[in-house]
N, C-alpha and C positions, 0 to 999 in steps of 0.2 A: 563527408562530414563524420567526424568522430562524434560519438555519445559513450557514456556511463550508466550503468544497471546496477543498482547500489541495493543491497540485502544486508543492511548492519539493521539489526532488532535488540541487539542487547543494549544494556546501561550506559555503554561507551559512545554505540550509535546515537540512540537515543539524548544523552545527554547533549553532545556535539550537533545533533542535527541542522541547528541555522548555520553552523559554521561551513557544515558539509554542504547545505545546499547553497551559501553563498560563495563557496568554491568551485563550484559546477556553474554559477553565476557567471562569477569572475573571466574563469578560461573558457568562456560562451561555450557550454558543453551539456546538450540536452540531458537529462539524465530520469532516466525510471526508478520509482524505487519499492520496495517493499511494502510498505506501511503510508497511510494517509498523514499521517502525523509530521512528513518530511515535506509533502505539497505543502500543510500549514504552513511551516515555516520559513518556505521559501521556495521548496523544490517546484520542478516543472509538474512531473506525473506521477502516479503512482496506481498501479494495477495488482492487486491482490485477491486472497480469500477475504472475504468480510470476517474478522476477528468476533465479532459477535454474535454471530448465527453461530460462529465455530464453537463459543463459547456454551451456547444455547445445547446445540447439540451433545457435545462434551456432556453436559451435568444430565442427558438422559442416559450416558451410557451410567453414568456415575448413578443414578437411580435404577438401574439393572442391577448392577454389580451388589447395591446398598441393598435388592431385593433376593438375591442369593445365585446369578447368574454369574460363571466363570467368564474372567477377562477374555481366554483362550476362546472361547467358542463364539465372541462377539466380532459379528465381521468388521473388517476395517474400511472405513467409509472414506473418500475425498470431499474435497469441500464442494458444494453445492451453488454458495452464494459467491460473488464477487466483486467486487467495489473498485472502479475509475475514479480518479479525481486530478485533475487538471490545475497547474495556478496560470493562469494567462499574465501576469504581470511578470513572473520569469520568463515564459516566453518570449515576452518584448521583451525584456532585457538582453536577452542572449541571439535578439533577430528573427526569432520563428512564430511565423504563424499557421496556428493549431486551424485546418477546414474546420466550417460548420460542422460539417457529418458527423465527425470526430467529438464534436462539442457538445451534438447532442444525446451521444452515448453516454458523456460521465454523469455519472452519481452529482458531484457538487462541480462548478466550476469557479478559482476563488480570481476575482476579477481586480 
C-alpha cells in the first residue's frame, strides 16, 4: 500500500488544505500530516508537537530573555507535548480501518 506524509504549514498548505486532503481521498491514499488542522478538514491523521504547549513554553524563554538572560546560553529544548488526531470518516472513505488500540491513543477522533 502506498501512503503520503504531508508537512505543508505555511499559507499555501494551509489555505489548500481540504483540497489536499480530498486528494489523498480521491487516490485512496492514507496520509500523515503535520498539523491537526488537515484531520479537520478531511485528512486521515496527523501526529505532531502540540503547537500550544510549544507555544507556552516559547513565551518563557521570551520572559528570560525580557529578564536579561542571553538567547546563547539558553538550552535548546525539543518538544515535550504531542497530539494524535484521527478522522475515521476518511478512513472509510479510502477502505482502512483504524484498530481499536490505535483509537484509543488519539487526542480527538473526528467520527
Amino acid at each position: 500500500m502506498d501512503a503520503v506524509i504531508m508537512n505543508i504549514s505555511g499559507p499555501i498548505g494551509l489555505n489548500n488544505r481540504k483540497e489536499i486532503a480530498e486528494l489523498a481521498v480521491k487516490h485512496r491514499l492514507p496520509a500523515i500530516h503535520g498539523l491537526r488542522e488537515y484531520v479537520e478538514a478531511g485528512g486521515l491523521m496527523n501526529y505532531a508537537a502540540d503547537l500550544s504547549d510549544s507555544d507556552r513554553r516559547a513565551a518563557i524563554y521570551v520572559d528570560k530573555i525580557l529578564k536579561g538572560a542571553k538567547p546563547a546560553d539558553l538550552p535548546v529544548e525539543q518538544a515535550m507535548k504531542f497530539e494524535f488526531n484521527v478522522n475515521l470518516k476518511a478512513a472509510k472513505a479510502i477502505g482502512l480501518t483504524i484498530p481499536l488500540n490505535v483509537l484509543v491513543r488519539a487526542d480527538q477522533v473526528i467520527r
